[in-house]
N, C-alpha and C positions, 0 to 999 in steps of 0.2 A: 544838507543844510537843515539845521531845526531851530525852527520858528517860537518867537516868542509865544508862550500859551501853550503848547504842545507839552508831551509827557515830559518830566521834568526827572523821572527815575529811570538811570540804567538805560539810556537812549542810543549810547555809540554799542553798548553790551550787552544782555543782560544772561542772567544765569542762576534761574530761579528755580528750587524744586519742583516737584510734578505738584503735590498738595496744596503749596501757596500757588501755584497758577490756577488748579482747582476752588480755590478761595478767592482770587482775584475773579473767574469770572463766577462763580454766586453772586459778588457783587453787582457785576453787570449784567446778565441774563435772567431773562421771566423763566418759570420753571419748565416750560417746553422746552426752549433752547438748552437748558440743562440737562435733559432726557438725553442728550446727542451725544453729548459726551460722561455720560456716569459710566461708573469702573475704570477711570482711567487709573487711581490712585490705589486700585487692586495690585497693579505690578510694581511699585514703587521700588521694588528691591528687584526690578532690571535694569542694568545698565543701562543707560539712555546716551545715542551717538551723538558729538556735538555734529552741527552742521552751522557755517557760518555763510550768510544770506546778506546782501547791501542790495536795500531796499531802497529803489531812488523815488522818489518825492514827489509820488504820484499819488492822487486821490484812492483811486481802485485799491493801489499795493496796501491801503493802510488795514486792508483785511488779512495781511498774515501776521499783523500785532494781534486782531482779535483772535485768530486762529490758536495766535500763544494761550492768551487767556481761555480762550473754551478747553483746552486740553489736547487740541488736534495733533499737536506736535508730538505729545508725548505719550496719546493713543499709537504713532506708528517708532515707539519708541525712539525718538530725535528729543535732543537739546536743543532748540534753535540759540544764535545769536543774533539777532537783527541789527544792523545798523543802518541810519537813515542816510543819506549820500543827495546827491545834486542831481536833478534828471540829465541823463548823458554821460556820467562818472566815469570811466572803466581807468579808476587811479587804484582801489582795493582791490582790484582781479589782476593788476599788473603787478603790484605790489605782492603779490599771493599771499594777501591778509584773509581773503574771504573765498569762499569753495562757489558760490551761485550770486550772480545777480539778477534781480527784478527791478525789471524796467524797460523804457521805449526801445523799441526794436532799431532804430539806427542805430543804439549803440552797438549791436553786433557789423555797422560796416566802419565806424569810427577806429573798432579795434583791429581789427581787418589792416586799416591803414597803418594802424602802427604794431602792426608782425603777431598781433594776438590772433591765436586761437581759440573763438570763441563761440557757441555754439548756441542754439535756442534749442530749448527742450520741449516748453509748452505753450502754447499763447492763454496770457492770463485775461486779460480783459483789450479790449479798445475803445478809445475815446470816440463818442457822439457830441456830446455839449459840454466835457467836462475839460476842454480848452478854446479858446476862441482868443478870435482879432476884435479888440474892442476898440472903437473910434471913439474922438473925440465928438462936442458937441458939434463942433462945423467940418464932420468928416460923414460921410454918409454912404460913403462908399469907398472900395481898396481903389480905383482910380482917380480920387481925391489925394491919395497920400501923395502922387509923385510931388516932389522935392520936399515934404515931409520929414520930419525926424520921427524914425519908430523904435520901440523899447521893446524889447525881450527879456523878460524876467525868469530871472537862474534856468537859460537855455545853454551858456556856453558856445563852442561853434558847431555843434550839434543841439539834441534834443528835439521833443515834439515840435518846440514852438517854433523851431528855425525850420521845420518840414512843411508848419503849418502854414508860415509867411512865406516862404520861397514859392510853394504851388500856388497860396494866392496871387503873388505878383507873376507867377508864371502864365494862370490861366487866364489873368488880365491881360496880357500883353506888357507889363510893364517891366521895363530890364531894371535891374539890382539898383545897376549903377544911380537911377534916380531915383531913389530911395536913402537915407542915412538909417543905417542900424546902429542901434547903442544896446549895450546888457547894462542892466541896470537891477537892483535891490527893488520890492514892491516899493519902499516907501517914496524911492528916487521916482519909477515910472508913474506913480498917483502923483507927487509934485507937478512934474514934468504938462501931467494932463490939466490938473487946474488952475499951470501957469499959463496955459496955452504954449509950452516949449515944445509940446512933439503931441503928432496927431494922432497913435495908438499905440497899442499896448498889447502885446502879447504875451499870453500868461496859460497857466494849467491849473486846475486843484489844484490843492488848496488856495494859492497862491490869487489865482482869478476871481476866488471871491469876495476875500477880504480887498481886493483892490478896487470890486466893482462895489462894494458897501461902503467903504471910503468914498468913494467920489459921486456915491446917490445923496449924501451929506449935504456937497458945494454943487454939484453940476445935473442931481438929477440921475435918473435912468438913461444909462450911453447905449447905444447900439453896439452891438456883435458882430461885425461886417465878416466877418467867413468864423464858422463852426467844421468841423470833422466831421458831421454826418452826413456831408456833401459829396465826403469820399470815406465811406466807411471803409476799415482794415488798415487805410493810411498811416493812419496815429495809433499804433497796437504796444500793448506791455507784456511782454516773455518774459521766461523764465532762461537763464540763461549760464553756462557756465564753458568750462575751458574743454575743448576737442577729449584730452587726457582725461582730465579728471571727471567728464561726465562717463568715457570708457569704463576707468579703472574704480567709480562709486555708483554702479548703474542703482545697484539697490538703494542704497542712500536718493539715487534721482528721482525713483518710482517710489517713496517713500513722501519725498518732500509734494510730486504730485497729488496722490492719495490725499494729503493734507488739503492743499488747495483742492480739490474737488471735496471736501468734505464741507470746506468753507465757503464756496459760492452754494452748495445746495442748501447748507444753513442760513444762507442771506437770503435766499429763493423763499425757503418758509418763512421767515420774520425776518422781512426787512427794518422794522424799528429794533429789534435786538442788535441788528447787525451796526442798526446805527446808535445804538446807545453803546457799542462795545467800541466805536471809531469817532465821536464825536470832540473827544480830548485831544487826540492826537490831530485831527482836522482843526483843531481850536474855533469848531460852530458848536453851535444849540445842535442836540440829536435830530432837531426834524429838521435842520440844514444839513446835519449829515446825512440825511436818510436822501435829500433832494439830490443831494452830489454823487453818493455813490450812484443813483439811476441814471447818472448823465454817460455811464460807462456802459458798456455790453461786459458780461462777465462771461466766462467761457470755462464748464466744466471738460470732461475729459470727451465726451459725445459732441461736445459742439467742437472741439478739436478736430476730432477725425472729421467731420462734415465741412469745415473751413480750409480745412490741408487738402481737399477733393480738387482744392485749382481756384476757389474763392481767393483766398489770402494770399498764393502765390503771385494774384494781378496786384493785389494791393501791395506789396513784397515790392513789386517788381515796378510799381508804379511810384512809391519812395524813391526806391533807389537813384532810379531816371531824375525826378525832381531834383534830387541832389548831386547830379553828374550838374546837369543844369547849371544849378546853384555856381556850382564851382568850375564850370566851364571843362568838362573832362570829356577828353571824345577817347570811348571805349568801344570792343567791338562786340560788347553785348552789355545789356543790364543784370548786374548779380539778383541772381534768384533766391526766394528762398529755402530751394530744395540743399542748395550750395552752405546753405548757413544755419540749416538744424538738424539735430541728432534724433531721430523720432523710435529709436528703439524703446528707450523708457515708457514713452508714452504708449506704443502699442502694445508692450507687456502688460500694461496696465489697465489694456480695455481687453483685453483679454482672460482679464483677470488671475496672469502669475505676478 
């Protein structure tokens, strides 16, 4: 989905030479972060591979548009196409319009459910702060909701935010049933809150902020009644593409990885580049984008292997559970995420082939 304010060129596509992307980011980058990527525009007369990527609508993910503009893409010779998609999507990878998707990690058991094979290759980031349950002003706690109407904003019947709100009402003790879920548009779940018609609101980047600025307006500073950092790994963003096609394009995988690892170590040194390079597409002021990206953990290719040691597997495996839950499914095991990613790419690539 793209939100009013956000880039307004070439959003579902784009397919821009190596030069104008080297000119787009001059625009945007101090001359350090320019250092990262010179000589890109040396090889211009190489082929460059499309690779097409559906980025869903995550705060973190909007570092592989900046990645476009630094050159990262076309330093490991790739065309990216980015299109921006709804957290939870998997309509462009069924459709085989798109080769990778980035975004929340249940989407790999969503597709699972429906005959996809679909695989994670890297973990890009996960959510600390940059989703949360926001109550209203006479809601102070997720035990307050029962018989409440609560709002999910572009979750779908997946997404972070349905993982977010199912574990909270699980670790309450409160069953679904006395609860009302509705999905709703930001503008429906900010009405909603300063009609008093439903007690919270569950939201992610972008999406969480502009809702919780809106309603500092009429109602003030609302509380956060559960964040992710309660359970970190929970609420994670992969990298993620089809069984086959991550086989039969392993170089094109370890390509697009390079890339992201090129772009969290460049957000590592200058975090205000990184947020002056994402602050459009966020539709904040650079120093809200600089705040939002820090609400994520960002994960290069070393923090990979050290989180796949049996970290992230709890956290894998501790989703999953919640959403058997959710949905009342009695399995004779929780899917793991040993079961749901292809980790060849990625260890060619700390090994440095």
């Amino acid at each position: 989905m793209v939100h009013e304010g956000m880039y307004s060129y070439s959003m579902i596509t784009r397919s821009v030479d190596v030069c104008r992307r080297k000119a787009l980011a001059m625009a945007l980058l101090p001359v350090t972060a320019l250092l990262l990527s010179a000589g890109v525009c040396a090889d211009d007369d190489k082929e460059l591979e499309t690779v097409r990527i559906a980025v869903q609508d995550r705060s973190a993910l909007t570092l592989l548009h900046w990645a476009e503009a630094r050159g990262d893409f076309a330093a490991e010779s790739l065309q990216p196409e980015l299109s921006i998609v709804d957290p939870g999507s998997i309509d462009a990878v069924a459709d085989g319009n798109i080769d990778l998707i980035a975004g929340s990690a249940d989407t790999l058991l969503q597709a699972a459910e429906q005959g996809l094979n679909l695989r994670g290759a890297l973990i890009l980031a996960w959510s600390l702060e940059a989703d949360a349950i926001l109550g209203s002003s006479e809601v102070a706690d997720v035990l307050a909701l029962r018989g409440s109407k609560i709002a999910i904003v572009d979750g779908g019947s997946a997404g972070s935010s349905e993982v977010l709100l199912s574990n909270a009402l699980q670790q309450r003790g409160l069953n679904r049933s006395r609860v009302t879920v509705k999905y709703m548009d930001e503008q429906q779940a900010t009405l909603g809150i300063q009609n008093r018609e439903i007690g919270a609101v569950v939201a992610g980047e972008p999406a969480l902020g502009r809702i919780e600025r809106a309603l500092a307006e009429t109602d003030g500073v609302l509380p956060r009644l559960v964040e992710p950092s309660r359970n970190p790994g929970m609420l994670a963003d992969v990298l993620m593409g089809k069984e086959r096609w991550l086989r039969r394009n392993k170089e094109t995988a370890k390509r697009v990885i390079r890339v992201w690892d090129r772009v969290v170590l460049a957000h590592r040194r200058d975090p205000a580049a990184a947020a002056q390079g994402t602050a459009e597409l966020l539709a904040v002021e650079p120093l809200q984008a600089q705040a939002i990206l820090g609400r994520s953990r960002l994960f290069d290719t070393e923090d990979n292997i050290e989180a796949l040691r049996g970290q992230y597997q709890k956290a894998f495996a501790a989703m999953s559970l919640v959403l058997q839950r959710r949905d009342k499914v009695t399995a004779r095991g929780v899917p793991s995420s040993n079961r749901f990613f292809d980790l060849a790419p990625l260890r060619q690539v700390v090994r440095g082939r």
